[in-house]
BAKOLDO-767328 format. One record per residue (C-alpha): residue in three letters; x, y, z. Coordinates in Angstrom, 2 decimals, padded with zeros to 5 digits. Example, Ala and Ser with C-alpha at 12.3 -4.5 7.8 and 13.67 -1.06 7.14 Angstrom:
BAKOLDO-767328
   type        px        py        pz
    ALA    012.30   -004.50    007.80
    SER    013.67   -001.06    007.14
end
This chain:
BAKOLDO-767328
   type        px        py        pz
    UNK    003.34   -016.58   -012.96
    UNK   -000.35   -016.74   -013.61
    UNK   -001.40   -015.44   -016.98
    UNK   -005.50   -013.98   -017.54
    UNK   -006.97   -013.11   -020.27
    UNK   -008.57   -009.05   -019.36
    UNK   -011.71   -008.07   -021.59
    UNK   -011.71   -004.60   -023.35
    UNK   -015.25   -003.76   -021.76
    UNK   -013.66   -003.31   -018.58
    UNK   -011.08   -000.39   -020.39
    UNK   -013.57    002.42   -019.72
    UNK   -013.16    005.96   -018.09
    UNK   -014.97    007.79   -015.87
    UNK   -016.52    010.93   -016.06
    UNK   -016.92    013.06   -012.96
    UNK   -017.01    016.83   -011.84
    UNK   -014.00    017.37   -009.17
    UNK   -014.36    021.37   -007.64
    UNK   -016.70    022.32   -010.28
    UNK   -013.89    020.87   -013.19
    UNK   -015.52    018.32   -015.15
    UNK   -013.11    015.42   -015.37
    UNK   -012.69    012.43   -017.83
    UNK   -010.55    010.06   -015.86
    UNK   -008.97    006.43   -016.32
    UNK   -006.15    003.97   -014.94
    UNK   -003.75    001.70   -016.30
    UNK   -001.07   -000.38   -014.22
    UNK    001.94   -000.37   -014.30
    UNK    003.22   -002.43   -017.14
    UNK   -000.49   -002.06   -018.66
    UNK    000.78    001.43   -019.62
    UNK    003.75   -000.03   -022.15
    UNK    000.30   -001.93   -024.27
    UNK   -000.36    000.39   -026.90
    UNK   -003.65   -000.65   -028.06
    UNK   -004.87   -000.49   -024.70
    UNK   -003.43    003.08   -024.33
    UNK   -005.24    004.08   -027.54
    UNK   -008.39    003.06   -026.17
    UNK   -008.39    005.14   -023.09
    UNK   -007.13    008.25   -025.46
    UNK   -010.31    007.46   -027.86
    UNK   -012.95    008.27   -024.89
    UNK   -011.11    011.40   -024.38
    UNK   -009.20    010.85   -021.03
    UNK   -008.03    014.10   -019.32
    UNK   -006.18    012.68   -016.20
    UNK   -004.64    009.79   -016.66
    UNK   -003.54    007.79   -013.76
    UNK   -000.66    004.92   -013.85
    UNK    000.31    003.81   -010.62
    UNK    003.35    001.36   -010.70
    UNK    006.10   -000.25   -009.52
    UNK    008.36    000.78   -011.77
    UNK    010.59    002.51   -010.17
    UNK    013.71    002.76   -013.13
    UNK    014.40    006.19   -015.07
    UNK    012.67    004.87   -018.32
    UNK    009.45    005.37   -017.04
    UNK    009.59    008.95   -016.44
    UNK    009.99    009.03   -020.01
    UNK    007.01    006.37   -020.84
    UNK    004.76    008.81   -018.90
    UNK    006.07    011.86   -021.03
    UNK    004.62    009.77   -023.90
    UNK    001.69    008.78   -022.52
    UNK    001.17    012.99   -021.72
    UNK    001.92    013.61   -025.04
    UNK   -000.15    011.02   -027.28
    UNK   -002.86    011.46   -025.40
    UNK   -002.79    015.56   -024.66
    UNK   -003.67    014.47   -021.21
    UNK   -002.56    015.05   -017.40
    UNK   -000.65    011.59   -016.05
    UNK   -000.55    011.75   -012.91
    UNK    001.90    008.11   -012.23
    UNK    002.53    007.22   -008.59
    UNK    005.02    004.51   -007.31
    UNK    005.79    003.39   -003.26
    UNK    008.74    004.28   -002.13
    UNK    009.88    001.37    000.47
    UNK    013.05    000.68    002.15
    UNK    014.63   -002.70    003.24
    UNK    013.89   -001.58    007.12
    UNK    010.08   -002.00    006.02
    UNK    009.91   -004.95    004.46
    UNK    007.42   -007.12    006.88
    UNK    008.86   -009.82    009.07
    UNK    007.20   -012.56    007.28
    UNK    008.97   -011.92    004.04
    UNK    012.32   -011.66    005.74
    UNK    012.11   -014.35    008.08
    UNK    013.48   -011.87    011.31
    UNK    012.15   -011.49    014.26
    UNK    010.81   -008.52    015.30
    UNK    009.33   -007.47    018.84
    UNK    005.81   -009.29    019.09
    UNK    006.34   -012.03    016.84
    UNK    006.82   -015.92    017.72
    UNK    009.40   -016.57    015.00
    UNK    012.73   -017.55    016.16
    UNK    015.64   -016.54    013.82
    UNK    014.35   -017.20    010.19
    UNK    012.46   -020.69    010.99
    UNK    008.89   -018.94    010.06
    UNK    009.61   -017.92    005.95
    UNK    006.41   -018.12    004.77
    UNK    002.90   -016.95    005.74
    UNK    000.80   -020.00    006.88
    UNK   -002.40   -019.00    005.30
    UNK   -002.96   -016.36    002.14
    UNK   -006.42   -014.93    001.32
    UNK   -007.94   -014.41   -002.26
    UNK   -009.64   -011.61   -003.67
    UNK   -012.42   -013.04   -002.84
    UNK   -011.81   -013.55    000.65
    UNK   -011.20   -016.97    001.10
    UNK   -008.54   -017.99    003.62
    UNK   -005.96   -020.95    001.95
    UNK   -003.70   -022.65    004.39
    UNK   -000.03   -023.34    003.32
    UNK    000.71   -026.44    003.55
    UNK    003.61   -028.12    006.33
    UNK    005.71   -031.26    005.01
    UNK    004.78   -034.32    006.03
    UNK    006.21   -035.78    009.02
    UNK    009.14   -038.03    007.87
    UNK    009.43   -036.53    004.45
    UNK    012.24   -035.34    002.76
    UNK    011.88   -031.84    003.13
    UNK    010.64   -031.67    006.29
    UNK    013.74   -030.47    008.82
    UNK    013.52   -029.15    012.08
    UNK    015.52   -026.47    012.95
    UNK    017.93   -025.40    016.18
    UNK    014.83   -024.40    018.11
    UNK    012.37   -027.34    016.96
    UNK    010.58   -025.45    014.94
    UNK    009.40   -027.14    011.41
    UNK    010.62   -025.57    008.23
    UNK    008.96   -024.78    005.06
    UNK    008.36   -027.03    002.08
    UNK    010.68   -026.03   -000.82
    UNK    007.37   -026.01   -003.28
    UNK    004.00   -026.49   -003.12
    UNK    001.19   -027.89   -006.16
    UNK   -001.91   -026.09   -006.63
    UNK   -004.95   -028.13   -007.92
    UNK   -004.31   -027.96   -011.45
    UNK   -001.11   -029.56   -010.90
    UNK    001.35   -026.98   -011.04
    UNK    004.38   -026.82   -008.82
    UNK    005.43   -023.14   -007.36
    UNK    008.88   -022.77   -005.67
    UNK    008.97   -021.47   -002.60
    UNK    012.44   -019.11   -001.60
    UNK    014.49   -020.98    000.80
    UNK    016.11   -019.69    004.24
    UNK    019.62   -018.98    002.44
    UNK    017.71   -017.03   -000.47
    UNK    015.94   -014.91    001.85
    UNK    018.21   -014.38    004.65
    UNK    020.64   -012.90    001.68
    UNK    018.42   -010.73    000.31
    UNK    018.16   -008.59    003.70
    UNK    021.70   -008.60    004.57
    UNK    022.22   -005.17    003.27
    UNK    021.92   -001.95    005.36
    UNK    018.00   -001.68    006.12
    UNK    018.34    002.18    004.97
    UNK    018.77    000.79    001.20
    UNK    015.98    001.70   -000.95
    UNK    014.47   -001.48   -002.32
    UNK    011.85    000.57   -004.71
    UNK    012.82    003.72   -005.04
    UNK    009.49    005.83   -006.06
    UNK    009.75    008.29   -008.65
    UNK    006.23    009.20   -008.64
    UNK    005.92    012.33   -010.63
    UNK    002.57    014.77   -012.79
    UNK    002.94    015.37   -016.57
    UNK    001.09    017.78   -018.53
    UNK   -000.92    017.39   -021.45
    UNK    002.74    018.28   -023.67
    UNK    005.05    016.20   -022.14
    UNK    006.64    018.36   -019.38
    UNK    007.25    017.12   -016.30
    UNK    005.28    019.79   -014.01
    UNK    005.97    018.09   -010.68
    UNK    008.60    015.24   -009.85
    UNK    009.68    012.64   -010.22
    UNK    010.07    012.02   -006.43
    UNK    013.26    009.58   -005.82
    UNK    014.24    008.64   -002.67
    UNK    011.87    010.11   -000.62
    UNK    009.57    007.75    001.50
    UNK    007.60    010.62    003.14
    UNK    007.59    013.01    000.11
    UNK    004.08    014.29   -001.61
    UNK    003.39    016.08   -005.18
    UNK    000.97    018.95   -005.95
    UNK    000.85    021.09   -008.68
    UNK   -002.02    023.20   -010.09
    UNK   -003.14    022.54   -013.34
    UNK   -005.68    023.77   -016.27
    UNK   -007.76    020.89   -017.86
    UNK   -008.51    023.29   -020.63
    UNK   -004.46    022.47   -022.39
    UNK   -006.02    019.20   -022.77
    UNK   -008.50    020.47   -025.74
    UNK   -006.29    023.21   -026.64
    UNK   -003.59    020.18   -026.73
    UNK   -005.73    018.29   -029.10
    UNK   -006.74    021.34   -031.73
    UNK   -002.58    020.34   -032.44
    UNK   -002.32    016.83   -031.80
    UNK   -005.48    014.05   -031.25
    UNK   -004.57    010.49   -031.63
    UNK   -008.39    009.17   -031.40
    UNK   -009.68    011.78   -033.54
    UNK   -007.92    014.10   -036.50
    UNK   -004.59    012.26   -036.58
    UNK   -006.42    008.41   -036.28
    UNK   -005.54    006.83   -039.22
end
């Protein structure tokens, strides 16, 4: 895991006019929405749709998201992928599929990743005669079993066993199962949550206007802030 610090001028909403409805909009990510503090400083610049994709897909978070509605007398509108083991690209599973050059589950790894920034890193092969470096059936070279970045840290890469087990189960079984779902500004869930359903899409029609009737009884950035 790699830990960064994030810096609270980059918590800000946006304001924007959506079919003539003005709109005071902001995001938080998945886990990002459990951080309280970070919460109450979207509610304090007066968010009315509040977005929190995830992928979270238990039944507790149907519930955080009924908070966050609540607290904030805002729309959350949360959204989550819903993915089963059938989709799961080859290059995570190791199997080959029609148009690739793998053979069995020789190729687990990608050979290069890309940053954010868009710079290409190549993955490094074992060394010929090391430990770690095998050659399969077919002659083609394994993985190594870890790599080291430049700061010296060592990451642990899966090996063939690990993920040849994890797809072993019918490719019909939901890995993530959604439950994407809209909240309004009390609490209620208006539309969702969506379970199950990789194809499935949410609408509802809503008025922004229970967001300031929602905070004449409840605002927690301005009459209840203390």
């Amino acid at each position: 895991m790699i830990w960064g610090q994030g810096q609270p001028s980059s918590l800000r909403a946006v304001t924007t006019t959506i079919r003539g409805v003005k709109l005071t909009l902001a995001a938080a990510i998945c886990w990002e929405n459990y951080m309280p503090l970070l919460r109450q400083s979207l509610y304090s610049q007066n968010v009315n749709l509040y977005l929190a994709p995830t992928a979270d897909a238990r039944d507790t978070w149907v519930s955080l998201m009924r908070t966050v509605a609540s607290e904030g007398r805002c729309v959350v509108l949360s959204s989550n992928q819903c993915m089963k083991k059938a989709d799961i690209p080859s290059w995570i599973t190791g199997k080959k599929e029609e148009g690739d050059d793998m053979i069995g589950f020789s190729k687990l790894r990608r050979a290069s990743t890309v940053t954010a920034d868009g710079h290409e890193i190549a993955l490094p092969y074992p060394k010929k005669g090391a430990e770690d470096s095998q050659i399969n059936g077919h002659g083609a070279k394994l993985r190594r079993k870890s790599t080291v970045t430049e700061d010296g840290h060592q990451i642990a890469l899966p090996g063939k066993e690990e993920v040849k087990e994890a797809v072993q189960s019918e490719p019909s079984d939901f890995i993530c199962r959604g439950g994407s779902c809209i909240i309004s500004p009390l609490g209620d869930v208006i539309a969702g949550p969506l379970w199950d359903d990789d194809d499935g899409l949410l609408t509802v029609d809503v008025d922004f206007e229970d967001c300031l009737r929602g905070r004449l009884d409840l605002d927690v950035a301005g009459s209840y802030s203390r």
